[in-house]
N, C-alpha and C positions, 0 to 999 in steps of 0.2 A: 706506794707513794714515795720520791724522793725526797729526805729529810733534807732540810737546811742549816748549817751549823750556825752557830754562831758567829762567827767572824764572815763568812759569808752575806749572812741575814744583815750587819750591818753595814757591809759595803751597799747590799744592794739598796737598800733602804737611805742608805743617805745619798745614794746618786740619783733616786725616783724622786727623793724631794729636793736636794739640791736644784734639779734640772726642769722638775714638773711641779713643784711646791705640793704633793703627797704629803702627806704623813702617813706611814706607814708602819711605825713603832710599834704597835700593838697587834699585826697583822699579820703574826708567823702563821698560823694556821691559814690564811687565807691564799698567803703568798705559797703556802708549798701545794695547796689544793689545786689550785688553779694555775700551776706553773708547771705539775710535774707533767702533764701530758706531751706538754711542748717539749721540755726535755728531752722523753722516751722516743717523740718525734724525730727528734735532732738527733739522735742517738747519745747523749749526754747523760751519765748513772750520778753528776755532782753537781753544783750549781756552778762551782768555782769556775769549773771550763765552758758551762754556759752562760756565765756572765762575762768571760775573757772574749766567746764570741760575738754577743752583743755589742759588748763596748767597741767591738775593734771592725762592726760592719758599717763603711761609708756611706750605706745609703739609709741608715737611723730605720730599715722597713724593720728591722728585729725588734728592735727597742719598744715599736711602734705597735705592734703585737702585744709585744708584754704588756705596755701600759691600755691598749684595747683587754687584754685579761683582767687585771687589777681595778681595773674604777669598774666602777656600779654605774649605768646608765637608764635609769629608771627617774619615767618622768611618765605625761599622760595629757591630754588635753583638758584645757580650763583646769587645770594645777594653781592651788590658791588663785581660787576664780575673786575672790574679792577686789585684787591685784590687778585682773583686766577690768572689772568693771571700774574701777579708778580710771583706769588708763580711758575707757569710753567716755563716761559721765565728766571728766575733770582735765585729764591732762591735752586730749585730744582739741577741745573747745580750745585750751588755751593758747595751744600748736595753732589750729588754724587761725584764730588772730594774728599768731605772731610772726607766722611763717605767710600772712597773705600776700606778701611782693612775690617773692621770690618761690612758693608752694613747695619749700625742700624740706621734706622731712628726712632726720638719721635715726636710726634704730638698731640696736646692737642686742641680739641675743647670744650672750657668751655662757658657750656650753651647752650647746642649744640640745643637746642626745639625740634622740631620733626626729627632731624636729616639728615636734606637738608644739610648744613653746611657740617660735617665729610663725607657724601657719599658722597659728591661732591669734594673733597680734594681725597677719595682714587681715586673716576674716574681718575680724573687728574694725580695721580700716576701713576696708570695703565696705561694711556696712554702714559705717560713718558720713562717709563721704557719697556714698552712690553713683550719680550720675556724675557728680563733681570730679570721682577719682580720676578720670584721666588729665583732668588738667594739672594732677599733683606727682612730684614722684616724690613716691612712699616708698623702696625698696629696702630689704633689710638686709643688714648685714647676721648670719649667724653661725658663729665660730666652734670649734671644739677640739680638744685633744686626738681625738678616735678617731683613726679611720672608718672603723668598722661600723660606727653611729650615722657615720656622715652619707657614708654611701645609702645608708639604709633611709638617711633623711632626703634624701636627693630622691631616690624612688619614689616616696610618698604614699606608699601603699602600708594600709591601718585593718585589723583587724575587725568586723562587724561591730564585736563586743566596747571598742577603743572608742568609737566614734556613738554608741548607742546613746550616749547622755548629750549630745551636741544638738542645737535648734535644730527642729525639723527645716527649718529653711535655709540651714546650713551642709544641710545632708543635700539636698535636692539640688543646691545652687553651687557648690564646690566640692560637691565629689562624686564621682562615678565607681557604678559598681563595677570589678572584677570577675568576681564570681560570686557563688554564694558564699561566703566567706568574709570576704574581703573587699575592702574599697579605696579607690586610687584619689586623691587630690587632684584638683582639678588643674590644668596647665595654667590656666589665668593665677592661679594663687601659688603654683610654683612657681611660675616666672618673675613673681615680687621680692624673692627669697634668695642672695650670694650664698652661699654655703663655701666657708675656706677652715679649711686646719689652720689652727691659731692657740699657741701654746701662751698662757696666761704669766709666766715664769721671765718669758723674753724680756731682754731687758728696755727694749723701749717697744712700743707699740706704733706700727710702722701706717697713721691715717690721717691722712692732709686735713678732715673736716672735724670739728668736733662734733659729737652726739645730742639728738635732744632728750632721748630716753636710752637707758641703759637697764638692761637687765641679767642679770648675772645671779641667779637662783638654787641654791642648794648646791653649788660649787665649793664656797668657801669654808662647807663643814671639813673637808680633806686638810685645810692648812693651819698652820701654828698661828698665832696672834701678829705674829712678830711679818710674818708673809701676807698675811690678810689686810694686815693696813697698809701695806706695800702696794698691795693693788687696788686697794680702795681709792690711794691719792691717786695711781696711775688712773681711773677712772673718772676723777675728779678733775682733773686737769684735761681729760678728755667730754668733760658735758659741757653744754650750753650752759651761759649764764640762765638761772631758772627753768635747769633738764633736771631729769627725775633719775634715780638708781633704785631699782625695786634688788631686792636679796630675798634668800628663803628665811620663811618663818621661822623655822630651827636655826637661824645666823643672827647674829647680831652685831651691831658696831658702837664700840666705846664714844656716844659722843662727844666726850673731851678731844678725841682724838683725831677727830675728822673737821672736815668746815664744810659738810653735807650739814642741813639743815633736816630733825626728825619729823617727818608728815604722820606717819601712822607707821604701824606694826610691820615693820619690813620696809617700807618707803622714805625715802629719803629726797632732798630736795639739794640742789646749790640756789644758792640766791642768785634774783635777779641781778641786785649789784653788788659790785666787790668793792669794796670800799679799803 
């Protein structure tokens, strides 16, 4: 394994959070684990010249690599299922009142990993709404660093074991088997689903509509305090008056600090008026 020196380790470490809002300070064993392959690939025996080549490839696909190495993409269907069931029983009823002119729902799964998160959100539409759903567009947006997530969320193909806890008339109605093994999502519940790379770091967030729900879930364990509420307002300024921002259980947000109103354990509200 290729060692990381120190003066190394902290270039590379303050341009992953600089640029991706990482923190990575803590992470020398993780970063030489999972980096020296790439290296040896490259033919690279130091970091120093593999990071002079990073920095200096115009088409950001190296960088994009390393940051596919470095995060952790581990998520799973109905993940903090208490979270969708809110979203069924409470937010949804409210939605369709509110949205009955115009029937636009927005929905933003930011970070979405392999895409358990946003398919599980349009299921949950769909079965909301039923026969109703075509007169509504529900489509979601869900975003994330990775390529290597994204592609794999675009396929929509889940492991027997992944989907084993899911309503049996979730299994039957939106997914097809593959093999014995594995099973594909069904086209009607992909096609409800944008999937775009969207680096959370940028500095303005480039969407003409604002959101009515935003979920953004065990993402912001990676960043310092100071970055978190950086995007918390960019999140805030992008909900509906009276849109929800769900976070992971393990996240929290300093109420003083925000003008999200606290629903429960991970849920957050903006009010309906701004006063």
């Amino acid at each position: 394994m290729i060692s990381i020196n120190d003066i190394e380790f902290k270039c590379l470490t303050e341009y992953i959070k600089s640029n991706y809002g990482i923190n990575l300070n803590n992470k020398r064993n993780l970063i030489e684990g999972r980096l020296s392959n790439i290296l040896v690939e490259n033919g690279f025996d130091n970091f120093s010249d593999y990071m002079q080549y990073i920095f200096s490839d115009e088409t950001k696909m190296e960088i994009t690599k390393l940051i596919d190495k470095v995060t952790t993409n581990h998520t799973f269907f109905m993940r903090e299922a208490n979270h969708f069931a809110y979203l069924r029983d409470k937010i949804l009823p409210y939605l369709e009142e509110k949205c009955s002119q115009n029937k636009d729902l927005r929905i933003w799964s930011a970070g979405c990993s392999s895409g358990e998160e946003p398919y599980t959100i349009v299921m949950i539409i769909a079965d909301y709404f039923r026969n109703q759903k075509i007169l509504w567009d529900t489509k979601i947006l869900a975003s994330d660093i990775s390529a290597k997530v994204l592609e794999s969320a675009e396929r929509g193909i889940y492991n027997a074991e992944s989907i084993e806890s899911l309503p049996v008339s979730w299994k039957k109605c939106y997914f097809t088997k593959v093999d014995s093994l594995n099973y594909e999502i069904s086209s009607k519940i992909k096609s409800e689903v944008v999937f775009r790379m969207f680096n959370l770091m940028d500095a303005t967030f480039p969407f003409k509509k604002r959101f009515h729900v935003i979920f953004c879930r065990n993402v912001m364990i990676y960043f310092d305090h100071v970055t978190k509420m950086e995007i918390i307002n960019k999140f805030y300024d992008l909900t509906e008056p009276g849109g929800y921002l769900f976070i992971g259980h393990a996240e929290s947000i300093n109420r003083n600090e925000t003008k999200y109103q606290y629903i429960m354990p991970a849920v957050y509200r903006k009010p309906e008026r701004i006063y």
